[in-house]
Residue, then its C-alpha position, 0 to 999 in steps of 0.5 A: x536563292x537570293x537574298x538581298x536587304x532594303x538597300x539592295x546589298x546581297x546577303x546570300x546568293x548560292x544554292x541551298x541544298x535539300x537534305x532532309x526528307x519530311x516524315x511522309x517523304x512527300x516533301x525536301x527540306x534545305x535550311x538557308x542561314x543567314x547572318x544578320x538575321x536570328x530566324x531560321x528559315x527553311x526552304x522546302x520543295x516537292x520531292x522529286x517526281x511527286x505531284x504537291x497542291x500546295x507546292x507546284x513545278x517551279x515555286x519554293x516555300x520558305x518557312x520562318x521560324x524564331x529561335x526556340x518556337x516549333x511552330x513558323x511565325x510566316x510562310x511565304x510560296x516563292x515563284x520562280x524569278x519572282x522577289x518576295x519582301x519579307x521582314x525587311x529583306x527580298x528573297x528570291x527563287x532563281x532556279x533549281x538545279x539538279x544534283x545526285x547525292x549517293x549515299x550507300x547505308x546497307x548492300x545486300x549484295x555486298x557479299x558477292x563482291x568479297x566471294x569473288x575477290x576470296x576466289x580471284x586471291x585464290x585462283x591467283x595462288x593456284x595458278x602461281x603455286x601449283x602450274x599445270x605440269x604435264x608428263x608425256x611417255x612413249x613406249x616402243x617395242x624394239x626390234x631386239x625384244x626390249x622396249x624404249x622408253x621415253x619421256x617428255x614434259x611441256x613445262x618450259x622454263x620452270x626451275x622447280x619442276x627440272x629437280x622432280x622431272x630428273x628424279x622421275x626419269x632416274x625412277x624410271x631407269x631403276x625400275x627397268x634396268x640400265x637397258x631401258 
């Protein structure tokens, strides 16, 4: 939107965005505050993919309002491209430009986002607090009649599991004698 005076000085050049809904949702609303001016106008256009008779594909309305009445005093139907004098002043619908505002009130499925960060947290502290640890034994019979045990494990590196797997073997020792 454009708005100039009689001398033709700019008074407000930019967008102004739609933020409102009306209450059947059929048209967007935007306010355009100007500071010369105590009106309030409001510029209101058909939502989004919904056909208006009043307000058709590339037109704006402006809607005048003095301070404190609930009713507008003038309502004008801009074209775009096309200035309209109005009170001593020139408006002008330049074009519209389309943005996406995104706001999220409520997520249903919010829920399954926090599970699974719950179960990544979890299954991070399971791979680093209990590592698969594996045992591997052979037992072979001897030509002399006595059986030959062997151990091994696949945990490489692993400081902590070097005490338990020396205590295993020393169990192992005990329980079949020194000629095992």
């Amino acid at each position: 939107m454009s708005v100039s005076d009689a001398n033709g000085a700019t008074l407000y050049q930019g967008g102004v965005p739609l933020l409102w809904s009306s209450d059947d949702d059929t048209h967007r609303i935007g306010q355009l505050t100007l500071t010369d001016s105590n009106n309030v106008v409001y510029v209101v256009g058909a939502t989004s993919g919904r056909v208006d008779p009043v307000i058709h594909a590339g037109q704006m309305q402006l809607e005048f309002y003095r301070p404190g009445e609930q009713q507008p005093y003038n309502i004008q139907l801009l074209t775009q491209g096309t200035p309209v004098t109005i009170d001593g002043l020139t408006y002008t619908f330049q074009r519209e430009q389309q943005f996406t505002g995104l706001i999220v009130a409520r997520d249903p499925g919010a829920w399954l986002v926090w599970l699974g960060a719950l179960a990544l947290v979890l299954g991070c502290f399971l791979v680093f607090m209990f590592p698969n640890r594996r045992i591997w034994a052979a037992i072979k019979a001897r030509a002399d009649g006595a059986a030959q045990i062997s151990l091994g494990a696949t945990a490489r590196h692993d400081a902590a599991f070097a005490p338990e797997f020396t205590k295993l073997v020393e169990q192992v020792r005990l329980a079949f004698g020194p000629a095992a």
